[in-house]
TORMARFI-759952 format. One line per 8 residues: number of its first residue (from 1); their letters; for each residue y, x, z of N, C-alpha, C. Coordinates in Angstrom, 1 decimal, always signed. Each point is the difference from the previous one (the first is absolute). Last residue first. Layout:
TORMARFI-759952
NUM) a) Y/X/Z/Y/X/Z/Y/X/Z; ...
***
This chain:
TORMARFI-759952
233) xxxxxxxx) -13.6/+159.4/-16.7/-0.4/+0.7/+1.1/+1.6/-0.7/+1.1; -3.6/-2.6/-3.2/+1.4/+0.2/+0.2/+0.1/+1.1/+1.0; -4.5/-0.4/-2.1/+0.9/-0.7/+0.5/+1.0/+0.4/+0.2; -3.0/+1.6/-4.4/+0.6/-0.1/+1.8/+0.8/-1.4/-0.2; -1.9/+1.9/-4.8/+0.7/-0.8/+1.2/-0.3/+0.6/+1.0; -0.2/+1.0/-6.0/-0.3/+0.1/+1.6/+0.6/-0.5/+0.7; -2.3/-0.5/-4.9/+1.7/+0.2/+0.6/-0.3/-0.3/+1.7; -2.9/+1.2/-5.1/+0.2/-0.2/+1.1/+1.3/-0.1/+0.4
225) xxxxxxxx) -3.5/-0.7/-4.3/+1.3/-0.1/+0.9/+0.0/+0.4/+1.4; -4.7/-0.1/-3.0/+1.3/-0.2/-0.7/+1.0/+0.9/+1.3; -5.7/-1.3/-1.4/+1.1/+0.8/+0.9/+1.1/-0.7/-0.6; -4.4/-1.1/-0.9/-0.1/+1.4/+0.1/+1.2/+0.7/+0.8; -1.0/-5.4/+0.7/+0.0/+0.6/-0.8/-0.2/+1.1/+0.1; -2.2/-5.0/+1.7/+1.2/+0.8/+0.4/+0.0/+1.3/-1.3; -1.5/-4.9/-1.2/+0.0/+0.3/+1.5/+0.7/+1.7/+0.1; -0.2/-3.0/-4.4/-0.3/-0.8/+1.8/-0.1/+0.5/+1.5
217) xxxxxxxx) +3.5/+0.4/-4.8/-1.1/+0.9/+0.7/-0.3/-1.0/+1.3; +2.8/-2.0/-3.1/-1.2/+0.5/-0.6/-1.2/+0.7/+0.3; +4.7/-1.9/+1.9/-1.3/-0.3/+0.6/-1.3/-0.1/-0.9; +4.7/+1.4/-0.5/-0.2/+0.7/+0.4/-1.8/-0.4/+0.4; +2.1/-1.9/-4.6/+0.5/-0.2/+1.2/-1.1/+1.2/+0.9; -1.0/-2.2/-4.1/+1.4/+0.5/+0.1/+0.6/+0.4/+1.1; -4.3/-2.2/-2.4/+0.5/+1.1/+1.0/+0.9/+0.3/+0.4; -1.4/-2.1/-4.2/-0.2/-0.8/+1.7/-0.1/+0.3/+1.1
209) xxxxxxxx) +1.0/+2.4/-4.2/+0.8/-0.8/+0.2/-0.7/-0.9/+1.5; -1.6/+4.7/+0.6/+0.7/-0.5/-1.5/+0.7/-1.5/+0.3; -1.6/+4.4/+2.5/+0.6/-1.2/+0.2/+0.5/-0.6/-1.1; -3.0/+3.8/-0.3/+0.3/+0.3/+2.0/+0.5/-1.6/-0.1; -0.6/+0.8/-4.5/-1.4/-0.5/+0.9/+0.5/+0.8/+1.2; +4.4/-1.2/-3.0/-1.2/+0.8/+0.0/-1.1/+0.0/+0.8; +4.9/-1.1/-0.1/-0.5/-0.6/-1.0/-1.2/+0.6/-0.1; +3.3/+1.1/+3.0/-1.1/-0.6/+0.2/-0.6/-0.3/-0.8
201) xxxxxxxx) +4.8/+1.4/-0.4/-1.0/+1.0/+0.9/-1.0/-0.1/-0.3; +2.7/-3.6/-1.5/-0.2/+1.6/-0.9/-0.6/+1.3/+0.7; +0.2/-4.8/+2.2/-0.5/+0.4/-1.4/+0.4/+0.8/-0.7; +2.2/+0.3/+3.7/-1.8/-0.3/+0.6/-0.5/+0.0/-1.4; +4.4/-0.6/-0.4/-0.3/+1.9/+0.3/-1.2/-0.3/+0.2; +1.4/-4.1/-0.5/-0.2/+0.6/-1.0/+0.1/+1.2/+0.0; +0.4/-2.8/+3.3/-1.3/-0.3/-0.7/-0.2/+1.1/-0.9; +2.1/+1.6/+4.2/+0.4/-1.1/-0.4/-0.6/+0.1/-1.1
193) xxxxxxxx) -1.6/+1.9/+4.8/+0.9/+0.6/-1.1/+0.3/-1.5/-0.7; -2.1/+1.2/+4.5/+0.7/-1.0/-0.1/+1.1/+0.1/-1.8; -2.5/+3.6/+3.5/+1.1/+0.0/-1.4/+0.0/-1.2/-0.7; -2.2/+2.0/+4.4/+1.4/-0.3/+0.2/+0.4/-0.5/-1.9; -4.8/+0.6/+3.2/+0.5/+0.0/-1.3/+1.2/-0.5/+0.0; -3.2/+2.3/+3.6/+0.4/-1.0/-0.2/+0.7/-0.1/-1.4; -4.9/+2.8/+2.5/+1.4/-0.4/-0.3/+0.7/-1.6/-0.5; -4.9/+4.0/+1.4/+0.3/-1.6/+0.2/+2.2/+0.3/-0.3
185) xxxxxxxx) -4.0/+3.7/-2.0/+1.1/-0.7/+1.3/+0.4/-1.5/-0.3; -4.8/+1.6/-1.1/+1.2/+0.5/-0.5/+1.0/+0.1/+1.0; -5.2/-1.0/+0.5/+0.5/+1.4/+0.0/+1.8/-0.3/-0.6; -2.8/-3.4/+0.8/-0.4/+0.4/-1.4/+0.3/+1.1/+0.1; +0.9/-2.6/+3.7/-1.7/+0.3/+0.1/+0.0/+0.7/-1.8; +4.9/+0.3/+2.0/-0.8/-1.0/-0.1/-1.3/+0.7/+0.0; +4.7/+2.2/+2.0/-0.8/+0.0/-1.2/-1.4/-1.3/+0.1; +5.4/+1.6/+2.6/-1.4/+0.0/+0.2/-0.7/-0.2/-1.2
177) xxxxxxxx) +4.8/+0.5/+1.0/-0.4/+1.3/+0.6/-1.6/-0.4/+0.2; +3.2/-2.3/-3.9/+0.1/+0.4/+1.3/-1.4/+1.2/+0.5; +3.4/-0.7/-4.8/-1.4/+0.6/+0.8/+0.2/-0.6/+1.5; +2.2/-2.0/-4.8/+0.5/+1.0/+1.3/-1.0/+0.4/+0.6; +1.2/-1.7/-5.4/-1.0/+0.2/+0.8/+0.6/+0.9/+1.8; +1.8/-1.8/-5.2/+0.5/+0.2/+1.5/-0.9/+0.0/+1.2; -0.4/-0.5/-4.9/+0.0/-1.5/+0.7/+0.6/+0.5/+1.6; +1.0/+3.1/-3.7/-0.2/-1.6/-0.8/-0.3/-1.1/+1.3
169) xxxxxxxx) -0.6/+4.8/+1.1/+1.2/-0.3/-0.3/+0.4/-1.3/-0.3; -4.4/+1.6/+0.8/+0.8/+0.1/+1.2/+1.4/-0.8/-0.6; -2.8/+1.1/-3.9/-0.1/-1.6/+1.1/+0.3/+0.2/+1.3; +0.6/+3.6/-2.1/+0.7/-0.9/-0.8/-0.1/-1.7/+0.4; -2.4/+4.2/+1.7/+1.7/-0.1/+0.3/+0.6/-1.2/-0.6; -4.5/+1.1/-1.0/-0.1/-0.7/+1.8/+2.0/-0.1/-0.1; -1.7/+1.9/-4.2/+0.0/-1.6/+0.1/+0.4/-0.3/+1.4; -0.2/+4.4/+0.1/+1.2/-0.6/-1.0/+0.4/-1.4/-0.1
161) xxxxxxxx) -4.3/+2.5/+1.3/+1.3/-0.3/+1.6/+1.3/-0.4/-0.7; -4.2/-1.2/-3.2/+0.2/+0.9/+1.1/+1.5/+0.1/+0.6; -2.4/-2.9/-3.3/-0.7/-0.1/+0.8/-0.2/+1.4/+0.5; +3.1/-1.4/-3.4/+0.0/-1.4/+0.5/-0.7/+0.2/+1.5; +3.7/+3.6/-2.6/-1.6/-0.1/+0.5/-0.6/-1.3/+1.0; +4.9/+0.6/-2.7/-1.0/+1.5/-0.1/-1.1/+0.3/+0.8; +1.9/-4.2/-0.7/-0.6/+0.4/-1.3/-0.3/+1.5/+0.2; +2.3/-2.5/+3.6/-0.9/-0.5/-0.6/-1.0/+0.5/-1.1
153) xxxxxxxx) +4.4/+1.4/+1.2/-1.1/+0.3/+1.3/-1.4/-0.3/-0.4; +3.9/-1.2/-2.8/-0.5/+1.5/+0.0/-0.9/+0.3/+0.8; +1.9/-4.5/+0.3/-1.5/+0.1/-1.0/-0.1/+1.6/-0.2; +3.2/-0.6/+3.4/-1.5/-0.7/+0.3/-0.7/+0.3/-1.3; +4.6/+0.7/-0.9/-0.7/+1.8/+1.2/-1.4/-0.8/+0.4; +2.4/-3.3/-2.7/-0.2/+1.2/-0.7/-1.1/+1.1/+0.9; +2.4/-3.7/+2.0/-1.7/-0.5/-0.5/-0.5/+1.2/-1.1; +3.3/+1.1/+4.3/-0.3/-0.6/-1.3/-1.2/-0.6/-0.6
145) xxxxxxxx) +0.8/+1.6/+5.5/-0.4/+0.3/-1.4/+0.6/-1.0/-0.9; +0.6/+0.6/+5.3/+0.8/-0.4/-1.3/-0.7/+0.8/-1.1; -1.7/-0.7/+6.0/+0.4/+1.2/-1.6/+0.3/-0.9/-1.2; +2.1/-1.3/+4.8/-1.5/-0.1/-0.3/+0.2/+0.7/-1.5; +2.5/-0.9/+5.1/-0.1/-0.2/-1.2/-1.2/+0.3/-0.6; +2.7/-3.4/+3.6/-1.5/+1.7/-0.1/+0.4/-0.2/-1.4; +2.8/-3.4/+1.8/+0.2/+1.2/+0.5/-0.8/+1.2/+0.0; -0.6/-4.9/-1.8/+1.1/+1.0/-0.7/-0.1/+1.0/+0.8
137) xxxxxxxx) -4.4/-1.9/+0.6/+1.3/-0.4/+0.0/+0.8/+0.7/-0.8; -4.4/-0.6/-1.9/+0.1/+0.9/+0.9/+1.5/-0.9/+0.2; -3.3/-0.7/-4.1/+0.0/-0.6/+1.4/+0.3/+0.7/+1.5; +2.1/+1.2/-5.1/-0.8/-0.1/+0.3/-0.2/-0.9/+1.5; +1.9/-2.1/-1.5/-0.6/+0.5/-0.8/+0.3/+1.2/-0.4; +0.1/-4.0/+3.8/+0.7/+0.9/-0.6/-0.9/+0.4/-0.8; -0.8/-3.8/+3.1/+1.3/-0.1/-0.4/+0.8/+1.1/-1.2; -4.2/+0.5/+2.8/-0.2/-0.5/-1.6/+0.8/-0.8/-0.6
129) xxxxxxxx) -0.9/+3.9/+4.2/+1.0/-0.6/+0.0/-0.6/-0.7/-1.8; -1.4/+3.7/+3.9/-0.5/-0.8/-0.9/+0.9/-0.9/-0.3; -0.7/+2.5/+3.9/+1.2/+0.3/-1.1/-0.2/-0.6/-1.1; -3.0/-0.5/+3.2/+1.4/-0.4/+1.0/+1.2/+0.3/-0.6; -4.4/+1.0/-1.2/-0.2/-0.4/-0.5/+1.4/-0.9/+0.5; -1.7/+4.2/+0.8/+0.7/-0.4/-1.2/+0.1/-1.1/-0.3; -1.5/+0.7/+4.5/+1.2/+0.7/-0.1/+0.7/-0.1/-1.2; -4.8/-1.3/+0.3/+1.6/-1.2/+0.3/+1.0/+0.7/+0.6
121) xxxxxxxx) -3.9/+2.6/-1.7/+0.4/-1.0/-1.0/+1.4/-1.0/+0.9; +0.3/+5.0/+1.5/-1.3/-0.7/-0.3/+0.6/-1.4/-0.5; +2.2/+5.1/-0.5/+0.2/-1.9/+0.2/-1.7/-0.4/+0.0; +1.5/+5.5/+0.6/-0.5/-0.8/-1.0/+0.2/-1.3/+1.0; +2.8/+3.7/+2.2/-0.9/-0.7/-0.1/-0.4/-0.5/-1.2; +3.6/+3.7/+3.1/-0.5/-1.1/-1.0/-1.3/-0.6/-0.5; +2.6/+2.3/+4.9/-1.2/+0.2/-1.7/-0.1/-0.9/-0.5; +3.4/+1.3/+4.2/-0.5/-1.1/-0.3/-0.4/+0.5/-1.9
113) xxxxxxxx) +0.4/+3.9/+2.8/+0.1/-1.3/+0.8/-0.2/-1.4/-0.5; -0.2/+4.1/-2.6/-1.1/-0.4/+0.4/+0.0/-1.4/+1.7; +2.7/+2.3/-5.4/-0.3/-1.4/+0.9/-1.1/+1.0/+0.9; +1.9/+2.0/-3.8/-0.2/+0.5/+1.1/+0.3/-1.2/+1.6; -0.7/-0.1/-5.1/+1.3/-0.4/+0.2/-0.1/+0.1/+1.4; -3.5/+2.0/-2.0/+0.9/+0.2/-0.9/+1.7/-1.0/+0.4; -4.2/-0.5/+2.3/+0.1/+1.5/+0.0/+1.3/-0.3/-0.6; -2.0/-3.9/-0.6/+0.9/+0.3/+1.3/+0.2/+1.3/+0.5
105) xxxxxxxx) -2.2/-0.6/-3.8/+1.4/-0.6/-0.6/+0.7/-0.1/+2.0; -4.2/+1.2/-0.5/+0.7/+1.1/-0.8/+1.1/-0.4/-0.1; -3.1/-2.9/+1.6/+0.2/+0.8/+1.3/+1.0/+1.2/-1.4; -1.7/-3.7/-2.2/+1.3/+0.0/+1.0/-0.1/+1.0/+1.2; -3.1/+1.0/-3.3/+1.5/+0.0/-0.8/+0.8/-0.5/+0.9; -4.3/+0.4/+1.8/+0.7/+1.0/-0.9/+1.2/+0.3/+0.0; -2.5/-4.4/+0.7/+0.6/+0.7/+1.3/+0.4/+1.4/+0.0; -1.8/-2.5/-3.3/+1.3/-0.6/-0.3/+0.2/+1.4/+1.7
97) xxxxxxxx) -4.1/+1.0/-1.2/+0.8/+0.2/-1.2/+1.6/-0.8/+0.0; -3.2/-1.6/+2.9/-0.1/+1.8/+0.1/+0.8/+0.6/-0.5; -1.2/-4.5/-0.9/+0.9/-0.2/+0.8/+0.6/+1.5/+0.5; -3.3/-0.4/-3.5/+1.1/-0.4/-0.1/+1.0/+0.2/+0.8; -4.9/+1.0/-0.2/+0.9/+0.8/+0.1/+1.5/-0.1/-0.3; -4.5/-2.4/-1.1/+0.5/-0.2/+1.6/+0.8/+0.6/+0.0; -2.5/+1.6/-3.8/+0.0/-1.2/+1.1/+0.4/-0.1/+0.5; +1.2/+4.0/-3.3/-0.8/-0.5/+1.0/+0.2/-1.1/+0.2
89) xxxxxxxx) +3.2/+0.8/-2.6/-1.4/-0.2/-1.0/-1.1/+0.4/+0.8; +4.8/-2.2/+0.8/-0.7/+1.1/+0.4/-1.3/+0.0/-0.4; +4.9/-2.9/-1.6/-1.5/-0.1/+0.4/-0.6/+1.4/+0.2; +5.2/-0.1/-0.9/-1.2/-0.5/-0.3/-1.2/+0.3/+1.0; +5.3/-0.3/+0.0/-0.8/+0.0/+0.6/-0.9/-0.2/-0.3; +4.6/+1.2/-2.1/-1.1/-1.1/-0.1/-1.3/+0.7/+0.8; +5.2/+0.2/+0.6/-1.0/+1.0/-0.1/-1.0/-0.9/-0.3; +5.5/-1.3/-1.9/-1.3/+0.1/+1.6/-0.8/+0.8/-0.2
81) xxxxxxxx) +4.1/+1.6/-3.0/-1.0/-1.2/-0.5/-0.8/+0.1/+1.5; +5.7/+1.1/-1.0/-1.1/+0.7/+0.4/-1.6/-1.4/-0.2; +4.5/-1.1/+2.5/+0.0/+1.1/-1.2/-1.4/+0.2/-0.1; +3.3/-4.0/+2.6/-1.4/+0.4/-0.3/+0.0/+1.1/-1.0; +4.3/-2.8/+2.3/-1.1/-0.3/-0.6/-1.1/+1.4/+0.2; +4.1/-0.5/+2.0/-0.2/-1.3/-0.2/-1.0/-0.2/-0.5; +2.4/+4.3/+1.0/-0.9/-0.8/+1.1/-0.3/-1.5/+0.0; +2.3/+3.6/-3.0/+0.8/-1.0/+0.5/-0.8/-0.8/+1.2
73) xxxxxxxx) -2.1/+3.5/-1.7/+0.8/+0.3/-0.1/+1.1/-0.7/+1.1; -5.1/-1.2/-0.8/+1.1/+0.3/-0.8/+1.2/+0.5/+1.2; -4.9/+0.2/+1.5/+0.6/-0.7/+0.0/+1.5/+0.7/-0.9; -5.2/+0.6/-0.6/+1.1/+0.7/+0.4/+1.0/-1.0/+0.5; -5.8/-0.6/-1.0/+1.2/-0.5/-0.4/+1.1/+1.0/+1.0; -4.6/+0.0/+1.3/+0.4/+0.5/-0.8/+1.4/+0.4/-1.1; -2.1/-4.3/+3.0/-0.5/+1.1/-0.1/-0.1/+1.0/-1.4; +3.8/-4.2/+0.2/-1.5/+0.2/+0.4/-0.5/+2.0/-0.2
65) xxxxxxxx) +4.6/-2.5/+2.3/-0.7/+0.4/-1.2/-1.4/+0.0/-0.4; +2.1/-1.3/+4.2/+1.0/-0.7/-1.4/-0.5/+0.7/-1.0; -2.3/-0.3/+4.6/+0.9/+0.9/-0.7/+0.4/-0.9/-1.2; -1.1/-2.6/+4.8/-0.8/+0.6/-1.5/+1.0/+1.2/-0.7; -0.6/-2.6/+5.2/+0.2/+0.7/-0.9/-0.1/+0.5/-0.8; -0.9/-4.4/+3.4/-0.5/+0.9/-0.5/+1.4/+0.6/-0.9; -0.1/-3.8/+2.7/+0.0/+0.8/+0.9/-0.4/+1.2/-0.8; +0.3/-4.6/-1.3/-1.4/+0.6/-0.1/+0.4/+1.0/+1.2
57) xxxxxxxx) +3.7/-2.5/-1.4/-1.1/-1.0/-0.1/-1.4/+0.4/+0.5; +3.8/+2.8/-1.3/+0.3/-0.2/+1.3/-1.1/-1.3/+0.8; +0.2/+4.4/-3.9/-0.3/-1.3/+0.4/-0.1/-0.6/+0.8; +2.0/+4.4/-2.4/-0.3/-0.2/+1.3/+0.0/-2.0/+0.1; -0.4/+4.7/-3.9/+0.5/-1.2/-0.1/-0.6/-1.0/+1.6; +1.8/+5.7/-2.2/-1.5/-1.1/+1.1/+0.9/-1.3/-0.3; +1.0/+5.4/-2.2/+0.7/-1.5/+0.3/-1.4/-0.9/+0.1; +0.7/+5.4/+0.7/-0.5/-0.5/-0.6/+0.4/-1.6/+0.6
49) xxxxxxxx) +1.9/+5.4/-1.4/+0.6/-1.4/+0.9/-2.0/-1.2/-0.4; -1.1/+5.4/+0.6/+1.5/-0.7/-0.6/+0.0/-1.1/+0.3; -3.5/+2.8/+1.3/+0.2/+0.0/-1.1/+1.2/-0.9/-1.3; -1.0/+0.6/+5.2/+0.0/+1.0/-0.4/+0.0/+0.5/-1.5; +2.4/-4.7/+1.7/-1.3/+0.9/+0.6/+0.2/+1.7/-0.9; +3.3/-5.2/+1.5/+0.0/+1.2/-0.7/-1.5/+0.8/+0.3; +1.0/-5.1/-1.2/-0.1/+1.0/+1.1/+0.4/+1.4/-0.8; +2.0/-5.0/-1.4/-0.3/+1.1/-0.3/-0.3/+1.4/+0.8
41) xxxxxxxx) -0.5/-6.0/+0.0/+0.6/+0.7/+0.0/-0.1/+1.6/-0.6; -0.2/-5.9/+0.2/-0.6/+1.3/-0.7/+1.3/+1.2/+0.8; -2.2/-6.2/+1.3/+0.9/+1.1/-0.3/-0.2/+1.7/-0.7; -1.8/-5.6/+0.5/-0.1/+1.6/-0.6/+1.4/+0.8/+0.3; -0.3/-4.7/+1.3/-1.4/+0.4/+0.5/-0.2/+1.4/-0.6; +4.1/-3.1/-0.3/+0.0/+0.8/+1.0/-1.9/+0.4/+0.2; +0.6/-3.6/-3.3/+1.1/+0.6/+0.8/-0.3/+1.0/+0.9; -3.1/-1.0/-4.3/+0.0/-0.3/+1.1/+1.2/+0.4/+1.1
33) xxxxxxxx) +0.5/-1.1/-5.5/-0.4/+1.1/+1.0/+0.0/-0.4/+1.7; -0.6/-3.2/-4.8/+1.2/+0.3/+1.3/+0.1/+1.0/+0.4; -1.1/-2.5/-4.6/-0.9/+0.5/+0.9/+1.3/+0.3/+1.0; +0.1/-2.4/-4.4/+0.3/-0.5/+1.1/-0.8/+1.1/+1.7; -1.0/+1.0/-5.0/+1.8/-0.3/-0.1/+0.4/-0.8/+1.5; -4.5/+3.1/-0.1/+0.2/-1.1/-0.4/+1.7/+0.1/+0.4; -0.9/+4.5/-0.9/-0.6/-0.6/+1.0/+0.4/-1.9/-1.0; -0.6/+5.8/-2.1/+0.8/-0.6/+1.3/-0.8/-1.7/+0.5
25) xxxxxxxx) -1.6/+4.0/-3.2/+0.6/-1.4/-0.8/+0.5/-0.5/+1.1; -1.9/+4.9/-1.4/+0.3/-0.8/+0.8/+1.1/-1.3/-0.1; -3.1/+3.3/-2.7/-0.8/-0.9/+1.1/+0.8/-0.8/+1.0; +1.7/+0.7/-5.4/-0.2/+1.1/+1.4/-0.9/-1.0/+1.2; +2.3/-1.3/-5.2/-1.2/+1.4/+0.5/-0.6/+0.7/+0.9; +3.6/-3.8/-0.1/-1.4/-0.1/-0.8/-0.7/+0.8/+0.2; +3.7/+0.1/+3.2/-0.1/+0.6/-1.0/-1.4/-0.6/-0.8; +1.7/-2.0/+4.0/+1.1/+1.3/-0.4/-0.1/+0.5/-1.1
17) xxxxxxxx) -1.3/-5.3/+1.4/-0.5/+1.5/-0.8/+0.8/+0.9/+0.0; -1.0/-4.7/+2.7/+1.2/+0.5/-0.9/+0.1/+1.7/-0.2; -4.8/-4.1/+1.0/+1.4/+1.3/+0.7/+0.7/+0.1/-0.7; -4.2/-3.2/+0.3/+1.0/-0.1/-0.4/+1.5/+0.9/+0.5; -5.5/+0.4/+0.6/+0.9/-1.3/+0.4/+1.2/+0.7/-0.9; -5.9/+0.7/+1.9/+1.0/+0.0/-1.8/+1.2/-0.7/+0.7; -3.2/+2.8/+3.4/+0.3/-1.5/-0.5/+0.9/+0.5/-1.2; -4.4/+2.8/+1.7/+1.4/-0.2/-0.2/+0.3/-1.0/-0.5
9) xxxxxxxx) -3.8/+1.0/+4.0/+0.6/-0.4/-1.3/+1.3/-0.1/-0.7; -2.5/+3.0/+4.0/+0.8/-1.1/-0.1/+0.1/-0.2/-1.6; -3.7/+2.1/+2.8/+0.5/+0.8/-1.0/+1.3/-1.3/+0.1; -3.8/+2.4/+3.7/+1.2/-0.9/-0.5/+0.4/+0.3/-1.5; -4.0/+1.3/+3.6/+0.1/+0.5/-1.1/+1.0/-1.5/-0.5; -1.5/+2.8/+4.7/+0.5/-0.8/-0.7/+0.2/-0.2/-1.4; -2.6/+2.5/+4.6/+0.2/+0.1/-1.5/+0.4/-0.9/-0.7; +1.6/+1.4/+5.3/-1.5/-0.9/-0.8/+0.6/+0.2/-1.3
1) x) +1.5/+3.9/+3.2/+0.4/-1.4/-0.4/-1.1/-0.6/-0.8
***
């Protein structure tokens, strides 16, 4: 795939806050859910139930968790922290490196008829949603930090795999399956967060106040997120 380097800017808007402290602040007071275009269900595989969110608009299949992530109990939500995918400290060795871990994760839920996949950029970018906050529909879910468990992330190391998690987390970084001419991975930015978690995160030379927002980094990053797709089998 050609080297794309996307980053989407986060828009600032007005959400009804589940929790002040949490990254997830739900959707504008008037938003709709698209009718009948997501439906979810729960496969069974070799490593237990796993729940796919089936988009009828695209024809594509996503897991409902992100890479790494358990699915709860009740099967409604998410256990457990994603796998942060970092940067390969050879060149070029990225894409090598994602095709690793998803050829493992299709081992592990003993897929080989239809294999799951890393999203190239307008597969993610078909979930993208900035009616919501985070910018994802209601039906994926997505990892729930505090702003507490962030600034711990944060302060136990600005400029190693600690900091990389923390800013995975804070802006929501997803990986697709190609990397830009700077060497990083090219991705998309789902966390559309709201002003004032941005300003307590951010307040600092990655993004201070004129920054605020996901479109500090100009071009692509060391790593973050993943969440896998196929087509509908």
């Amino acid at each position: 795939m050609k080297s794309i380097s996307i980053l989407i800017a986060t828009l600032v808007m007005t959400c009804a806050a589940q929790a002040s402290d949490n990254i997830q602040t739900g959707c504008n007071a008037n938003y709709t859910p698209p009718s009948g275009r997501f439906t979810q269900a729960v496969l069974t595989t070799t490593a237990g139930p796993l729940k796919v969110v089936n988009d009828k608009q695209t024809g594509l299949q996503w897991q409902f968790c992100s890479l790494g992530q358990q699915l709860s109990g009740d099967q409604l939500s998410c256990q457990g922290d994603p796998e942060i995918i970092d940067k390969d400290a050879e060149a070029n060795a990225h894409l090598a490196k994602q095709a690793v871990i998803v050829s493992n994760e299709n081992s592990r839920l003993g897929e080989t008829a239809h294999p799951w996949r890393a999203p190239d950029v307008n597969e993610l970018l078909s979930i993208y949603n900035n009616q919501c906050s985070p910018a994802l529909y209601p039906a994926f879910s997505y990892p729930s930090k505090t702003l507490a468990e962030l600034q711990t992330l944060k302060e136990a190391g600005k400029f190693d795999p600690l900091y990389h998690k923390f800013v995975s987390y804070s802006e929501l970084y997803y990986l697709t399956d190609s990397w830009g001419t700077d060497g990083r991975y090219a991705f998309v930015s789902f966390s559309n967060l709201n002003l004032p978690l941005l300003t307590a995160l951010n307040n600092d030379p990655w993004g201070g106040p004129e920054k605020r927002n996901a479109s500090y980094h100009d071009y692509n990053i060391w790593g973050g997120m993943l969440r896998l797709v196929r087509e509908i089998p």
